[in-house]
C-alpha beads as a LAMMPS data file, in Angstrom:
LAMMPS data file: protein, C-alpha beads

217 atoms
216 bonds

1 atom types
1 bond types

-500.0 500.0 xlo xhi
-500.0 500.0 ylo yhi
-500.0 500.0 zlo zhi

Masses

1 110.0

Atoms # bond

1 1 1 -211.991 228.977 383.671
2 1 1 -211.183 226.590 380.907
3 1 1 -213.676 225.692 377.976
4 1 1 -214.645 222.140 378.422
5 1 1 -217.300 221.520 375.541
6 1 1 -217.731 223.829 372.483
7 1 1 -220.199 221.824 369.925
8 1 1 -222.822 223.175 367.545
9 1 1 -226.325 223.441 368.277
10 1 1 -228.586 220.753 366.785
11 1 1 -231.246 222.942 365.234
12 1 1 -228.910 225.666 364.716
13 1 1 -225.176 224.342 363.228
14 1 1 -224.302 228.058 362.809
15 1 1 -224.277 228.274 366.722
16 1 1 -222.082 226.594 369.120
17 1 1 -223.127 225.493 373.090
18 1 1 -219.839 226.909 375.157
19 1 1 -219.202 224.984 378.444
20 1 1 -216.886 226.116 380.830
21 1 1 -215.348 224.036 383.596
22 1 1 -218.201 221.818 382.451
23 1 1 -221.249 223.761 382.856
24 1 1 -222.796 225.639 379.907
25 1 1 -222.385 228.777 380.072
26 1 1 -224.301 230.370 376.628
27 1 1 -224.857 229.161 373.035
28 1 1 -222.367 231.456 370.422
29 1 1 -222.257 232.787 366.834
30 1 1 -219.349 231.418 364.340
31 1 1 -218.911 235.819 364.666
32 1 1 -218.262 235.905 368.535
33 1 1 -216.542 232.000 367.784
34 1 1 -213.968 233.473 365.781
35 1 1 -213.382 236.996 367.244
36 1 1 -212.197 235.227 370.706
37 1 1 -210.863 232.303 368.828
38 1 1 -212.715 229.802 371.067
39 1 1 -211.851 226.325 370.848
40 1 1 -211.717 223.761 373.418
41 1 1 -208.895 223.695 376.058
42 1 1 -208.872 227.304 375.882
43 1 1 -208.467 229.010 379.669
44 1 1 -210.600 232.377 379.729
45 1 1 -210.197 234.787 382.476
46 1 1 -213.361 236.184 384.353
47 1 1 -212.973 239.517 382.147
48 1 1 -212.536 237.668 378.462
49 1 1 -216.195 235.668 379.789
50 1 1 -217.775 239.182 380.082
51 1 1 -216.577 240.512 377.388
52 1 1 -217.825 237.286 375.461
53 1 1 -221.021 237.390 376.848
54 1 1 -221.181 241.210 376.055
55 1 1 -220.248 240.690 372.472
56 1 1 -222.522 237.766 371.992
57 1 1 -225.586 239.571 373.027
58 1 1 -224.283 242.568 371.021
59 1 1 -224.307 240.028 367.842
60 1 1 -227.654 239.193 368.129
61 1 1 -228.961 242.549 368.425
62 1 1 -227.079 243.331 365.249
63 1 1 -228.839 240.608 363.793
64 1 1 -232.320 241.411 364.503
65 1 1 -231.533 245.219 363.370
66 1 1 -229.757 244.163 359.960
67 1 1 -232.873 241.898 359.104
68 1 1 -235.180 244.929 360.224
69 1 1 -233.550 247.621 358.233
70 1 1 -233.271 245.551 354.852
71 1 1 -236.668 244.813 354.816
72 1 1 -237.438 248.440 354.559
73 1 1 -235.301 251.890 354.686
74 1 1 -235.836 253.083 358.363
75 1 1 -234.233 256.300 360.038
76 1 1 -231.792 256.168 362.702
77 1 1 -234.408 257.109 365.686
78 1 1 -236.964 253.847 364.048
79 1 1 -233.674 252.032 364.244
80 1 1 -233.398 252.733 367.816
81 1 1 -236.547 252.505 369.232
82 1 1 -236.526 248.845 367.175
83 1 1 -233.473 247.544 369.367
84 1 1 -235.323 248.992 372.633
85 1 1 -238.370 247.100 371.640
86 1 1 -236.394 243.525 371.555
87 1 1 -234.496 244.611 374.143
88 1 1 -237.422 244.568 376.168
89 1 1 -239.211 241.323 374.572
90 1 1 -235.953 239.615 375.258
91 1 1 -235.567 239.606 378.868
92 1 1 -235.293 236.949 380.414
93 1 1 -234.277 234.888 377.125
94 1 1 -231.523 236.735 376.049
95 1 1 -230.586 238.104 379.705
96 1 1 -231.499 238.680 382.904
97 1 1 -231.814 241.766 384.785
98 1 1 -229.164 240.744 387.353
99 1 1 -226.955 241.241 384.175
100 1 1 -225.523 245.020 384.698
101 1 1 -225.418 245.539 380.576
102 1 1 -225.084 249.182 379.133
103 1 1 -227.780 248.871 376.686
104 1 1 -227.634 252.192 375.504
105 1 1 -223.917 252.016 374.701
106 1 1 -224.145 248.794 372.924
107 1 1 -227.099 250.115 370.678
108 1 1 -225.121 253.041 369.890
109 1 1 -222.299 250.758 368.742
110 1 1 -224.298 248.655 366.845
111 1 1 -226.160 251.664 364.591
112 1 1 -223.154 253.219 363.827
113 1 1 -221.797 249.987 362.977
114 1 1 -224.717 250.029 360.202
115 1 1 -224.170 253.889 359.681
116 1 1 -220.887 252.580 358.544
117 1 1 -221.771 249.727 356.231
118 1 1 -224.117 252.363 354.616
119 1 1 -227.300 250.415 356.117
120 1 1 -228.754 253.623 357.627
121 1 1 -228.219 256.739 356.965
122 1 1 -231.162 259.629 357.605
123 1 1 -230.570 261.565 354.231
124 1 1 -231.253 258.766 351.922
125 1 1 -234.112 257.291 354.194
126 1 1 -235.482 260.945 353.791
127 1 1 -234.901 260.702 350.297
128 1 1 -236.873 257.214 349.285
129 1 1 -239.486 258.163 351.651
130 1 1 -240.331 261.095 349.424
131 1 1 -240.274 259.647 346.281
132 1 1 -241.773 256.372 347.709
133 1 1 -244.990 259.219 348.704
134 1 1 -244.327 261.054 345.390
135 1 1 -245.311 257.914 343.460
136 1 1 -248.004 256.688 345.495
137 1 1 -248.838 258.799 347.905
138 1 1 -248.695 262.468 346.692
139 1 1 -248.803 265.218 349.574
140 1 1 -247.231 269.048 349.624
141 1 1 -244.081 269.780 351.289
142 1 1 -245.060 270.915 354.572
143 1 1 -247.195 267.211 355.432
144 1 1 -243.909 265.196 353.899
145 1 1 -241.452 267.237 356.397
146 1 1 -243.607 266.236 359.785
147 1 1 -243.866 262.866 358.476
148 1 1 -239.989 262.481 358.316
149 1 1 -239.600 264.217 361.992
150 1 1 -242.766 262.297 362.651
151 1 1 -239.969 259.465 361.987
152 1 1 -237.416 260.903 364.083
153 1 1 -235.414 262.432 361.203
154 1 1 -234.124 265.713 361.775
155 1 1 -236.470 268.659 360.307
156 1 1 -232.876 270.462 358.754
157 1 1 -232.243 267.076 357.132
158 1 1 -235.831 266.882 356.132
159 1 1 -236.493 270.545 354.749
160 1 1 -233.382 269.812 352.424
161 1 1 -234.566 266.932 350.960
162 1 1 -237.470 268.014 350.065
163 1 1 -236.669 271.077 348.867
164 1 1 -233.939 268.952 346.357
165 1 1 -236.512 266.333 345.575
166 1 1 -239.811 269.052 345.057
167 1 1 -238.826 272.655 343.599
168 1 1 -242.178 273.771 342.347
169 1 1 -245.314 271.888 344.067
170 1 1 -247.551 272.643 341.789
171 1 1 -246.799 269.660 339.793
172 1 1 -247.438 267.308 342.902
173 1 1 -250.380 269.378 343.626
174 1 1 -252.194 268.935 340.443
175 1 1 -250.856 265.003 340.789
176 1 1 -252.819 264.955 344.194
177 1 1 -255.733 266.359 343.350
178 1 1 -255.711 263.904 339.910
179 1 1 -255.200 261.120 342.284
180 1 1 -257.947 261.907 344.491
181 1 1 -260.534 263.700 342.275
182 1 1 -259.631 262.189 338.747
183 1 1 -261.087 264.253 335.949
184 1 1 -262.981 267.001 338.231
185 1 1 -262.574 270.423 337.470
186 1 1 -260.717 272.251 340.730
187 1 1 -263.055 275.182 341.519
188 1 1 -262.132 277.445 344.476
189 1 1 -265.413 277.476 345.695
190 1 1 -265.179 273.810 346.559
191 1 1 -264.952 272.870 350.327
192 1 1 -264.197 269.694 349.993
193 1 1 -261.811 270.015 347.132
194 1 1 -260.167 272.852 349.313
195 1 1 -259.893 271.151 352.225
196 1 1 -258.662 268.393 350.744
197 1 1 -255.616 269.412 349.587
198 1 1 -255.021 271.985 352.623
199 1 1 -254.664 268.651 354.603
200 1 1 -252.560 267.084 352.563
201 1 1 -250.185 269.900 352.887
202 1 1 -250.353 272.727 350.310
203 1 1 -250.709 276.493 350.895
204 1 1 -254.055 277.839 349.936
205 1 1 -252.168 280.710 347.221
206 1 1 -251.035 277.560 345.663
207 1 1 -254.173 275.895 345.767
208 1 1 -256.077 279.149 344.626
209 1 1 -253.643 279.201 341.605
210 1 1 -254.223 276.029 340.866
211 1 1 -257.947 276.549 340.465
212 1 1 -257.558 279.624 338.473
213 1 1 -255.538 278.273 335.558
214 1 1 -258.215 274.931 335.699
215 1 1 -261.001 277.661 335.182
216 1 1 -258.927 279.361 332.611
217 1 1 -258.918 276.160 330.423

Bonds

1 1 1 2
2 1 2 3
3 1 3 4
4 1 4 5
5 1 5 6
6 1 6 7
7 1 7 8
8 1 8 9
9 1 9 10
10 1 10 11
11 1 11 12
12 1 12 13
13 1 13 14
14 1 14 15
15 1 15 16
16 1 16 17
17 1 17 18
18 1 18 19
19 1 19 20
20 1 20 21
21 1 21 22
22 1 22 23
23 1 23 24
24 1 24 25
25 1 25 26
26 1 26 27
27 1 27 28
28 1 28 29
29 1 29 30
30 1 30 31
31 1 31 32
32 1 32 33
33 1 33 34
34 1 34 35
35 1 35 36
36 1 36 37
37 1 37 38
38 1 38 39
39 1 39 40
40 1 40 41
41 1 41 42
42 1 42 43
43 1 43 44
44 1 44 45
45 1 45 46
46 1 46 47
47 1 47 48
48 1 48 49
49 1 49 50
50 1 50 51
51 1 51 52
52 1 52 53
53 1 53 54
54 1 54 55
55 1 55 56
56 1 56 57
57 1 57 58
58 1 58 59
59 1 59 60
60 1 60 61
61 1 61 62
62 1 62 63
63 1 63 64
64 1 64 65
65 1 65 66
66 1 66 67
67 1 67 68
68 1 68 69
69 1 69 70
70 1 70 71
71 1 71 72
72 1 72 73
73 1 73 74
74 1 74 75
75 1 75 76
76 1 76 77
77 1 77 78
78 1 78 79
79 1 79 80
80 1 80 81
81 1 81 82
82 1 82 83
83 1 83 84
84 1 84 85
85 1 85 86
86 1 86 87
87 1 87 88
88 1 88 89
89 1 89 90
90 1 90 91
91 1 91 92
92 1 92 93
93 1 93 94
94 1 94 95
95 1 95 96
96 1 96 97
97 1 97 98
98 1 98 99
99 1 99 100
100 1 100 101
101 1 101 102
102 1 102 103
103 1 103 104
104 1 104 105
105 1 105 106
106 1 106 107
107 1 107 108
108 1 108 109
109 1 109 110
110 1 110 111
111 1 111 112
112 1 112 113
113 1 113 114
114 1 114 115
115 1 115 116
116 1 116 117
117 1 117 118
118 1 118 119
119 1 119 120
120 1 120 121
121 1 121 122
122 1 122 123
123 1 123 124
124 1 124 125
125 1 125 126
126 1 126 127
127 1 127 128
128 1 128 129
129 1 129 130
130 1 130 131
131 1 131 132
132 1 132 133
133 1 133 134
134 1 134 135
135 1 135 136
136 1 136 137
137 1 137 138
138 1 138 139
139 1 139 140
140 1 140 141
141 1 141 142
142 1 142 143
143 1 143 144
144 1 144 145
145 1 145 146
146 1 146 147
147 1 147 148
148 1 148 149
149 1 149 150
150 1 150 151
151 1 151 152
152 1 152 153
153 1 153 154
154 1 154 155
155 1 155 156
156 1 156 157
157 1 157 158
158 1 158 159
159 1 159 160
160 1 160 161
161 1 161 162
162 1 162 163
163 1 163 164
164 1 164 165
165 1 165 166
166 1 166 167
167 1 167 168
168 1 168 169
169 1 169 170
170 1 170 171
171 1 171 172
172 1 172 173
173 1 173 174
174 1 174 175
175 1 175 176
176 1 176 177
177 1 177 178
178 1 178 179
179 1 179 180
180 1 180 181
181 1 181 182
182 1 182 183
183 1 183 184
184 1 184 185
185 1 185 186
186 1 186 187
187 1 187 188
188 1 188 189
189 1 189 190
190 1 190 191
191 1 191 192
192 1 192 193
193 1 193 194
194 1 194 195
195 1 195 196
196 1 196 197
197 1 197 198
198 1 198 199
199 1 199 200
200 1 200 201
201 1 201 202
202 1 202 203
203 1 203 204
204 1 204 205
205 1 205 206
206 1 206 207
207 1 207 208
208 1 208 209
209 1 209 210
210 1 210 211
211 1 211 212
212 1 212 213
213 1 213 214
214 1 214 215
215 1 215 216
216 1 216 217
């Protein structure tokens, strides 16, 4: 098979229409453009196509991750489940499912691609998470942890960041209950005081305490 036409896209100069033998076969990226040093004239086999094809669809999955983790930190496993959910939006417009495509090997390839370039990587989502909550959001140890495996991090990997990031939660105790109660006194007989911050995650000794030291002053 011999390329035929190779031209940029009119609405899109940054992609190219491929024709080979002169039927168009799939528009490219300048990425996949250069890594099989496509140019017109050029004879492909039937295994360089495939390949090409494979790689272009790889490239625009890689796209639509890069865009989605920069917008926000994500873990690995929101990562993941993100190229699964275009994956499946995408049929038909991206592929077909006559194409026999090993999904889950080219997703794997892709996010530790971004593993690589430092564009995911569960410890430091774990990390901004927890001070992103810290600042805004205060909660007690045990509620931050199922959030992160809520997230598909790892509870080892979670426990140890929060156990670098919070040593003593009484500080982001009294912080909660500030946040939530503003300039009420903490009394243990309180229900809904009580309650409240047993939800958001702190043991009731710690709680108790808490409410002793407010009676104290």
């Amino acid at each position: 098979m011999i390329i035929t036409e190779l031209r940029p896209q009119k609405k899109n100069p940054s992609r190219y229409n491929l024709f080979l033998n002169g039927e168009f076969l799939a528009g490219v990226s300048a990425t996949t453009l250069a890594k099989f040093t496509l140019y017109e004239g050029k004879i492909l086999s039937e295994k360089e196509v495939e390949d090409l094809l494979y790689q272009e669809l790889k490239q625009r999955f890689l796209e639509r991750l890069i865009g989605y983790v920069v917008r926000s930190p994500r873990s690995i496993s929101q990562a993941k489940r993100y190229l699964k959910n275009v994956q499946y939006k995408k049929k038909d417009s991206w592929y077909n499912s006559e194409n026999t495509i090993n999904f889950e090997l080219m997703f794997e390839e892709i996010v530790t691609q971004l593993e690589e370039q430092k564009l995911l990587n569960d410890r430091e989502f774990a990390k901004l998470f927890i001070e992103s909550r810290i600042r805004s959001r205060p909660r007690g140890k045990s509620v931050l942890i199922s959030e992160l495996v809520s997230k598909g991090v790892h509870i080892d990997i979670a426990r140890e960041i929060c156990n670098e990031l919070i040593g003593d939660e009484s500080n982001l105790l009294e912080k909660t209950f500030r946040k939530h109660f503003k300039n009420e006194k903490m009394v243990i007989t309180n229900k809904k005081q009580i309650n409240y911050l047993l939800r958001k995650g702190f043991p009731y000794d710690l709680i108790k305490t808490f409410a002793q030291n407010e009676y104290e002053e």
